[in-house]
C-alpha positions in Angstrom: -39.4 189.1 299.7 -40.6 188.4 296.4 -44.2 189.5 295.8 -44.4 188.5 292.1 -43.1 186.2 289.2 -43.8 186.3 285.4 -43.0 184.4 282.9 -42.9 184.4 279.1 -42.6 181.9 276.7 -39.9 179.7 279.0 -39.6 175.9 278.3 -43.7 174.3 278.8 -44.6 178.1 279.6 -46.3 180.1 277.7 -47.5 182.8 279.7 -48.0 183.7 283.6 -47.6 185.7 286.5 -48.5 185.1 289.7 -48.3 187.0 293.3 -46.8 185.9 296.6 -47.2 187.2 299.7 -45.3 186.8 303.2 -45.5 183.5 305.0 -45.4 180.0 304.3 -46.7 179.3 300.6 -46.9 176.1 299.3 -46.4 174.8 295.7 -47.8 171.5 294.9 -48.6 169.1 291.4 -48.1 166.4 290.2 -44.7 164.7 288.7 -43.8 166.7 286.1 -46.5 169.3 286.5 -43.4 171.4 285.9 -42.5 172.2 289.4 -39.1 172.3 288.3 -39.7 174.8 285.2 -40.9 177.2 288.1 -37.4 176.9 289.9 -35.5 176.9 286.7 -37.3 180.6 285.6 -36.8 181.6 289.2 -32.7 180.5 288.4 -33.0 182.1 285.2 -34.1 185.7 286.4 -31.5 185.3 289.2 -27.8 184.7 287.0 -28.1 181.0 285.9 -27.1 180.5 282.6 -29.4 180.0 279.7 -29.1 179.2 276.2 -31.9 178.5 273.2 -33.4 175.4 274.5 -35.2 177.5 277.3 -37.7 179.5 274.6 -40.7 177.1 273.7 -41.1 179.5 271.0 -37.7 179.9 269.4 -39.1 182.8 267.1 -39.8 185.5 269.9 -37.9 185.8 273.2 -38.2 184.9 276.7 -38.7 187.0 280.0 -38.8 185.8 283.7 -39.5 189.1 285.8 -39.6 188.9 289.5 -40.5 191.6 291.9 -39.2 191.7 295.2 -39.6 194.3 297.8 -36.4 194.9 299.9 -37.0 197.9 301.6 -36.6 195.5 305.0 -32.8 194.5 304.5 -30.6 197.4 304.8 -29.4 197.0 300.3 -29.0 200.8 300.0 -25.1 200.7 300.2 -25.2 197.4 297.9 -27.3 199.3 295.0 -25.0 202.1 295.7 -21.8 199.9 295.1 -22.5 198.6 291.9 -24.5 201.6 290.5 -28.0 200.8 290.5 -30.8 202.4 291.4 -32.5 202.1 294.6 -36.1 200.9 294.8 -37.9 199.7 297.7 -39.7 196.9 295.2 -37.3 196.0 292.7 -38.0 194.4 289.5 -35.2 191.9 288.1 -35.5 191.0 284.7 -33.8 188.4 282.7 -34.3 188.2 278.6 -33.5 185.2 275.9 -33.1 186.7 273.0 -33.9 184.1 269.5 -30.3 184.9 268.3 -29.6 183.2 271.9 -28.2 186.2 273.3 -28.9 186.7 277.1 -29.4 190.3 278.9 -30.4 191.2 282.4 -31.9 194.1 283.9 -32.3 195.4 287.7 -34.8 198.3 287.9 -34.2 198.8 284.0 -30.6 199.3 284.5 -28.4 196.5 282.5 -26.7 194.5 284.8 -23.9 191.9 284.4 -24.6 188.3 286.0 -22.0 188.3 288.5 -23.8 191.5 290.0 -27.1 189.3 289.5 -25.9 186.4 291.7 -24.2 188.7 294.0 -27.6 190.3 294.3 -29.6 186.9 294.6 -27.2 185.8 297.4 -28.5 188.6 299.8 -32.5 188.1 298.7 -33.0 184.3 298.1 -31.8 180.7 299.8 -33.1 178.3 297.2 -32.6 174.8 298.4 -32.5 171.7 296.4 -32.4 168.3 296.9 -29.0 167.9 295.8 -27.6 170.8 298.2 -27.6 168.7 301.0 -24.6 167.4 299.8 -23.0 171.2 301.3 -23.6 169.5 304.5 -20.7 167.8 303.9 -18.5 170.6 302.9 -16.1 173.0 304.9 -16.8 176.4 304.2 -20.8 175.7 304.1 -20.0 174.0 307.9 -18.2 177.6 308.6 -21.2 179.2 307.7 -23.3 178.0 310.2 -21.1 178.4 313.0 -20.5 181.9 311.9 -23.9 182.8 311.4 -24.6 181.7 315.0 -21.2 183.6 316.1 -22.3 186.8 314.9 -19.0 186.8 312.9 -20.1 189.0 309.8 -18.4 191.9 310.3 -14.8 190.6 311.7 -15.1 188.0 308.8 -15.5 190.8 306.8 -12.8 192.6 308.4 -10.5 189.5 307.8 -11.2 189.3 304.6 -10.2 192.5 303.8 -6.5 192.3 305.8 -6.3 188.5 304.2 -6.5 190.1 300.8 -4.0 192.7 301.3 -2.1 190.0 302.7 -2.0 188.2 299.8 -1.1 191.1 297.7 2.0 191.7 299.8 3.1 188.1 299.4 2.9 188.2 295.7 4.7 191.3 295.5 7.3 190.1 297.8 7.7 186.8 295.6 8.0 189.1 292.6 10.4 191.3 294.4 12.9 187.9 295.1 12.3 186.6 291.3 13.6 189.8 290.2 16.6 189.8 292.8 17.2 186.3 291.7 17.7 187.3 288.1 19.3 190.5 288.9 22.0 188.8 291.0 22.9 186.3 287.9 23.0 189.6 285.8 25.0 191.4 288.5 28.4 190.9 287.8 28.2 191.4 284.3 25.9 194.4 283.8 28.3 195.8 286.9 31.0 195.3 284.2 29.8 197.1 281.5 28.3 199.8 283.7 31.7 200.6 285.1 33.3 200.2 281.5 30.6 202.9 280.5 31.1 205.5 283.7 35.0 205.0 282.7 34.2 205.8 278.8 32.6 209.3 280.1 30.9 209.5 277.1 29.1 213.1 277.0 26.0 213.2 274.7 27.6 215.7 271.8 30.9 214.3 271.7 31.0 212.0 269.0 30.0 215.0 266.6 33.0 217.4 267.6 35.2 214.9 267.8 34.7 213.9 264.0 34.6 217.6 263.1 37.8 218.1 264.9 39.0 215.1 263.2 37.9 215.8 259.6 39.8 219.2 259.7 42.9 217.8 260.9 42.9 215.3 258.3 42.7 218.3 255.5 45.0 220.7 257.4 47.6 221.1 254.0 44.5 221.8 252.2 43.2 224.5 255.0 46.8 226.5 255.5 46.9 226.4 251.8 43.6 227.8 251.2 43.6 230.4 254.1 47.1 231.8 253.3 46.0 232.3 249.6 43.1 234.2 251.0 45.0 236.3 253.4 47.4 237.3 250.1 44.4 238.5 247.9 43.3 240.5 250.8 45.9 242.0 252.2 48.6 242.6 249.2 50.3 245.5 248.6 49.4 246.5 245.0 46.1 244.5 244.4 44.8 243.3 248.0 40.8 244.1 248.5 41.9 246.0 251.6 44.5 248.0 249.7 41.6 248.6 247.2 38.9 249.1 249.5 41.1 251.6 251.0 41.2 253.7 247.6 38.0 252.9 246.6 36.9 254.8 250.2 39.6 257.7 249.4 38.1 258.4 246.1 34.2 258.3 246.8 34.8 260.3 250.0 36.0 263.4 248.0 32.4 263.5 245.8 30.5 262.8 249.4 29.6 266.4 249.8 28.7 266.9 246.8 25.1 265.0 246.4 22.9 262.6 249.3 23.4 259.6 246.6 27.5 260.3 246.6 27.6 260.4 250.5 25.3 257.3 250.6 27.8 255.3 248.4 30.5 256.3 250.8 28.8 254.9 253.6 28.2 252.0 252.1 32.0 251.4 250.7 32.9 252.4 254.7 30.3 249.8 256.2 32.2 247.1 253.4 35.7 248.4 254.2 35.1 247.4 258.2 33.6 244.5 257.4 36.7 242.8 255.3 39.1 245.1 257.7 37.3 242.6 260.4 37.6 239.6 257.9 41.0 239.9 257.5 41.7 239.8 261.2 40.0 236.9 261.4 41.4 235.0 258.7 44.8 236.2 260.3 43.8 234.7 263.7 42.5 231.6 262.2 45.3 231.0 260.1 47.8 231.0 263.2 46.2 228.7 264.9 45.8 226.1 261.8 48.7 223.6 263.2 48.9 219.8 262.5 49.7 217.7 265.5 50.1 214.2 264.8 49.4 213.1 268.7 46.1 215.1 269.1 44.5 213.2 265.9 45.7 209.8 267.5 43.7 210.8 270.5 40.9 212.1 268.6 40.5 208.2 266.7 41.1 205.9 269.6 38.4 208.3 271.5 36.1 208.1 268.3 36.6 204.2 267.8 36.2 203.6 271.5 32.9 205.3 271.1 32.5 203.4 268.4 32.8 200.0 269.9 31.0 200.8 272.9 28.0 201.7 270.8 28.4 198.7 268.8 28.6 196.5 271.6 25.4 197.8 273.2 23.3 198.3 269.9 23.3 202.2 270.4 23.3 204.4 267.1 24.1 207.0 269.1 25.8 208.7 272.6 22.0 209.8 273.4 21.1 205.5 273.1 24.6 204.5 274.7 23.3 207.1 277.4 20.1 205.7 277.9 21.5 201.8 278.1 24.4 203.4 280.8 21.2 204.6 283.0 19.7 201.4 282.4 23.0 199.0 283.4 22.8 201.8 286.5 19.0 201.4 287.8 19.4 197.6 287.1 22.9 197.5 289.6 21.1 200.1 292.1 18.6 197.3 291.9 20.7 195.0 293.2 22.4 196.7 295.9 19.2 198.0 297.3 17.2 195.0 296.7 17.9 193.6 300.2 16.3 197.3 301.9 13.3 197.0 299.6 12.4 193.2 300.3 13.3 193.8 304.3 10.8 196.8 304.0 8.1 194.2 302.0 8.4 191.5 305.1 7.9 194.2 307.7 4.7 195.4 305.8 4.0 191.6 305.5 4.2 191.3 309.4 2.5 194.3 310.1 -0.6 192.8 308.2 -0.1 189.4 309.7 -0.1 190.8 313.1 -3.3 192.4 312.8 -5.1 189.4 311.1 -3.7 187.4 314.3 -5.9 189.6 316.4 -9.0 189.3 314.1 -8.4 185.6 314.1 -8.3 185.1 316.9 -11.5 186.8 317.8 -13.8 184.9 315.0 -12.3 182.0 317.0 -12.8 182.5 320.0 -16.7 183.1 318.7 -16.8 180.3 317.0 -15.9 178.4 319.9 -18.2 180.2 322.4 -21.7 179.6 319.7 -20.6 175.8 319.2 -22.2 174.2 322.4 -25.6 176.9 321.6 -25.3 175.2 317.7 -24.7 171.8 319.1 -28.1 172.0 321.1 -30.2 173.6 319.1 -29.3 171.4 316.2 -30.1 167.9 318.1 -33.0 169.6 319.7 -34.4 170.5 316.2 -33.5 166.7 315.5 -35.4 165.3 318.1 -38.4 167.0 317.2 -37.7 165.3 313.6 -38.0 162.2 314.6 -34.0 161.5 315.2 -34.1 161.6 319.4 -30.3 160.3 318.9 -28.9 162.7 316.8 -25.4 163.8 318.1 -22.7 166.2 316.7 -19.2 166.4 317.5 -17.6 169.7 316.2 -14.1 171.2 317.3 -12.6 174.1 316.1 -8.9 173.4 315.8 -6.4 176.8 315.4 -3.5 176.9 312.8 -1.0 179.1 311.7 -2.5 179.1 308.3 -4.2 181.8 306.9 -7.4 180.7 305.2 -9.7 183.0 303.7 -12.3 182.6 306.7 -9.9 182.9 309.4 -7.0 180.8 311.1 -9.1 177.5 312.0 -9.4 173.8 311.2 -13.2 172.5 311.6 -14.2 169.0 312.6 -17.8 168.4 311.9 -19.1 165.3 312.6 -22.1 163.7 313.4 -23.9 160.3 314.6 -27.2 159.5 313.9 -27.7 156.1 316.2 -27.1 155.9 320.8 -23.4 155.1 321.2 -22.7 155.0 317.6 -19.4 156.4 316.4 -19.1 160.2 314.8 -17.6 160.3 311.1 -18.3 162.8 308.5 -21.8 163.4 307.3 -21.9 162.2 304.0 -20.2 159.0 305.4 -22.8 158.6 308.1 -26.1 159.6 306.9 -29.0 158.6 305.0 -30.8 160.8 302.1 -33.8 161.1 304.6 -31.0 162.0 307.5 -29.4 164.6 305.4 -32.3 166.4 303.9 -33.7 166.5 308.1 -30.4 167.9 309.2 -30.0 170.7 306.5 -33.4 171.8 307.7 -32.3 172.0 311.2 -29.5 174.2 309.6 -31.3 176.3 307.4 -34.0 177.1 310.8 -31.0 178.2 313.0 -29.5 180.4 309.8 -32.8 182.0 309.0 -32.7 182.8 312.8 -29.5 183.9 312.5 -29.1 185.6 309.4 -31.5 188.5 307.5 -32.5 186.7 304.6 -35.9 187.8 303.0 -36.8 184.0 301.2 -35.8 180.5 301.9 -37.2 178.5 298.9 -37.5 175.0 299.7 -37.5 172.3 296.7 -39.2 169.1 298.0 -36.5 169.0 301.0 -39.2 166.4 303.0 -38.3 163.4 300.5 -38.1 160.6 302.2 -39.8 161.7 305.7 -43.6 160.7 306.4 -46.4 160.5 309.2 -45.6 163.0 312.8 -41.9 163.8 311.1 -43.8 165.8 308.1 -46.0 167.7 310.6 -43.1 168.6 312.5 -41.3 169.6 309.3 -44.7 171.7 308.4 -44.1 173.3 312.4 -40.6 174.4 311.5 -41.1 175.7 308.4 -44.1 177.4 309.7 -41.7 178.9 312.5 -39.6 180.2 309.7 -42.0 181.9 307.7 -43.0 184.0 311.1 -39.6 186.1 310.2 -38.3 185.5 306.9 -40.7 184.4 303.4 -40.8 180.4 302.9 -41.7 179.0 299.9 -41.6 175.2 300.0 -42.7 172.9 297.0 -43.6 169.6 298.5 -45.7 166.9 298.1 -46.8 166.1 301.4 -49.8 167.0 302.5 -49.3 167.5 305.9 -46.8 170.4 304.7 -49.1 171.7 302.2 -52.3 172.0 304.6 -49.7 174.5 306.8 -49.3 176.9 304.3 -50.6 180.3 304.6 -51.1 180.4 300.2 -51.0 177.4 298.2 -50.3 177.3 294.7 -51.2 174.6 292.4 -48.6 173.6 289.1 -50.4 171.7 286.4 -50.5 171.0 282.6 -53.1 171.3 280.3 -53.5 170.8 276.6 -54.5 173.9 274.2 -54.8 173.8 271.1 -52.4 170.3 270.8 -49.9 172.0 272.5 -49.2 171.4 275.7 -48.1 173.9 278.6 -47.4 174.6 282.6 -49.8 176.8 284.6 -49.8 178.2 287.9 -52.6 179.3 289.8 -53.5 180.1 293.4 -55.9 177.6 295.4 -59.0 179.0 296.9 -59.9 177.2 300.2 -62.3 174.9 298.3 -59.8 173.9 295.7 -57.3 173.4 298.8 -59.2 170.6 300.2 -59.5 168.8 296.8 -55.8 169.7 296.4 -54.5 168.4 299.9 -57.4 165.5 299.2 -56.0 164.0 296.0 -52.3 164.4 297.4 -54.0 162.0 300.3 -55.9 159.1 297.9 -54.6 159.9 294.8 -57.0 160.8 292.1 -60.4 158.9 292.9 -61.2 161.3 296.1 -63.0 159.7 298.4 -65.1 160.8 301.6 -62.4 160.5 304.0 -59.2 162.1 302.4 -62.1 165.2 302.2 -62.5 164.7 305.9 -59.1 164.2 306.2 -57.8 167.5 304.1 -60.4 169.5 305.7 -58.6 168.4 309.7 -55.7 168.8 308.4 -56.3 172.6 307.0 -58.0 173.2 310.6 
């Protein structure tokens, strides 16, 4: 409910705040008193846009605060979900900045606007002239029946398996894209895949296999070199071993003799084994030195088959020829599996479906059940209204589509004249007609639906005499369970209000701007007076305002 609104320095305001209280309060003045400013601060502090042109003074910025007290309507989970703080009178604030930058604020926590008009959606109904025209459309139609229907939560339910539902379906049409462009691919990537399991190419091949091939194509060169090192170690007369050997002999005969002599001999021992195990190897290694023309033909068509396959697949290396062989491999598993993983999708996909059949099938059957209850109360509201021949025609008709609200087709029609024909609202009825209807609506959702204020924006155009005390009656039957604020200028509406609040201009200082201010009972009879004979009041619109406020 919103107990209070300020403004500051927005469009013909300069500066106010007012109070509201439960009920029925009534905003009147005169044609472009600035009624409208009031609803376009109320939009602003709510998640409307805004730009520059809503500052009448460009050179400081603009704030619309409104309080609201909430503590009725169950928003702790809400607050919870998008991070806010809970408190049971929340302050909303919207702010224009002069650079034209916009911020918003919910119990001084920054907010973003979506979370604004999500917010405004469960505290306010603000109803314009122009939204009669959502008469005409389908999901506003729903929304009635469902609110009747009690459908919330399995329309919530719905919602939640129609979403996974559609997740499922894109992923499955992703899933066949892929397939589709795999199976082009197929019998060419299995090509080279096979040509690369055949290769067996092992990640540290290509380096031994052009070391292998490097000494085989210097093995003159190798034998010549070990051979000539085997004859300087190992000849007769002046071979290191021969000389090692003597070398040993002679310092071993001193060794006793001092700690630095026996060291020396240890040391020439220590050398002697190592070129005694030198020689062996050189021996060894010299043996198996052997050119065999076949093995180095092996050794290049291996190395240039390597060589081609990394060419071919843009690898500068087995370790990337590797990685595009497990690639070719996941891509043909791909392929061949493809047909288990989509099956596996379309069962999840019927799985879901199933269970959305049941829940369809129950907002449905609601539907159907609160129709006939709708149907009455609507031409009963009607008739009171002044429109005793008001019928509707509405038929629920199941598919086997999914739609976002359920499974159903809705045929909403109305006539407004005895034995007339039904056709679509906004083919059948007046202005006067619609704005009658959507207040029939709006009663049976605000009886149906926990919203704390219904703000009504001149909904009674076009109505006059018994129809706009009846109007006054309903809207005074509203405001018994829900806040109504209804800007009007009727006075047969305004004389029902429990507050009345009075939008004027006045002149200060050359400049002018838009006031509100609440009516005392005195100022409500000249108020509801001058409404009745314009602005030369005479004795009986007094009379006349002070019958209709009793």
């Amino acid at each position: 409910m919103l107990t209070q609104l300020s403004i500051n320095n927005y469009a013909l305001i300069n500066q106010l705040s007012i109070d509201f209280s439960s009920g029925l309060s009534i905003i009147t003045g005169e044609t472009g008193a600035g009624k409208s400013i009031l609803l376009g601060a109320l939009g602003l502090v709510l998640g409307n846009r805004a730009d520059l042109s809503s500052l009448k003074d460009t050179s400081r910025k603009c704030i619309v605060e409104a309080k609201v007290a909430i503590s009725n309507y169950n928003l702790e989970d809400f607050f919870k979900k998008v991070d806010l703080d809970y408190e049971s009178e929340t302050i909303i604030r919207r702010e224009i900045l002069p650079s034209g930058k916009s911020r918003a604020f919910v119990n001084d926590t920054p907010v973003t606007l979506s979370v604004l008009n999500e917010l405004r959606n469960k505290l306010f109904d603000v109803h314009s002239q122009h939204q009669t025209m959502e008469l005409s459309d389908n999901a506003f139609q729903f929304s009635i029946i469902d609110a009747l229907a009690n459908n919330k939560k399995k329309i919530d339910s719905y919602k939640r398996g129609y979403l996974q539902l559609q997740f499922l379906e894109k992923e499955l049409k992703e899933l066949e894209r892929i397939q589709r462009e795999a199976n082009q691919q197929y019998d060419y990537n299995l090509h080279l895949f096979k040509e690369l399991e055949e290769a067996n190419v092992k990640l540290d091949e290509q380096e031994i296999l052009e070391e292998k091939l490097e000494k085989l194509n210097n093995i003159e060169d190798i034998k010549s070199n070990l051979s000539e090192a085997l004859e300087i170690t190992i000849n007769e007369e002046v071979g290191i071993q021969n000389l090692l050997n003597i070398l040993e002999n002679k310092i071993s005969k001193v060794a006793s003799f001092s700690k630095e002599y026996n060291e020396l001999s240890e040391r020439i021992t220590s050398v002697k084994i190592e070129i005694d195990d030198i020689v062996s190897e050189l021996e060894n290694v010299n043996e198996t030195v052997d050119f065999n023309p076949n093995e180095t033909e092996e050794i290049n068509d291996r190395l240039q088959l390597i060589y081609n396959l990394q060419k071919k697949h843009y690898a500068n290396s087995n370790k990337e020829l590797l990685a595009v062989f497990e690639e070719l491999s996941d891509k043909v598993m791909q392929v061949e599996s493809a047909e288990d993983v989509i099956n596996k999708k379309k069962a999840e996909i019927h799985s879901v479906s199933e269970k959305l059949d049941k829940v369809a099938d129950l907002i449905s059957k609601a539907r159907n059940t609160s129709i006939p209850k709708l149907t009455k109360k609507l031409e009963h509201l009607l008739a009171d209204l002044g429109m005793q021949n008001a019928r509707f025609s509405i038929k629920i008709k199941p598919t086997i589509i999914y739609f976002p609200n359920g499974k159903d087709n809705l045929e909403f029609l109305f006539s407004a004249n005895k034995g007339g024909n039904f056709g679509e609202l906004k083919k059948v009825a007046s202005g006067g007609e619609l704005s009658r209807i959507m207040l029939a609506v709006k009663t049976v959702l605000s009886e149906n639906t926990k919203l704390p204020t219904i703000i009504f924006d001149e909904i009674d155009t076009g109505v006059s005499g018994e129809v706009s005390n009846k109007i006054a009656a309903i809207m005074q039957q509203m405001s018994n369970h829900m806040q109504v604020i209804a800007i009007t200028h009727l006075p047969q509406i305004a004389a029902k209000g429990n507050n009345h609040y009075k939008v004027y201009k006045e002149e200060v200082n050359g400049v002018t701007t838009t006031n509100l201010k609440q009516l005392s009972k005195e100022e409500r009879v000249v108020e509801i007076a001058e409404m009745l004979s314009g602005k030369d009041i005479s004795d009986s619109a007094l009379r006349h305002a002070k019958e209709l406020l009793n």
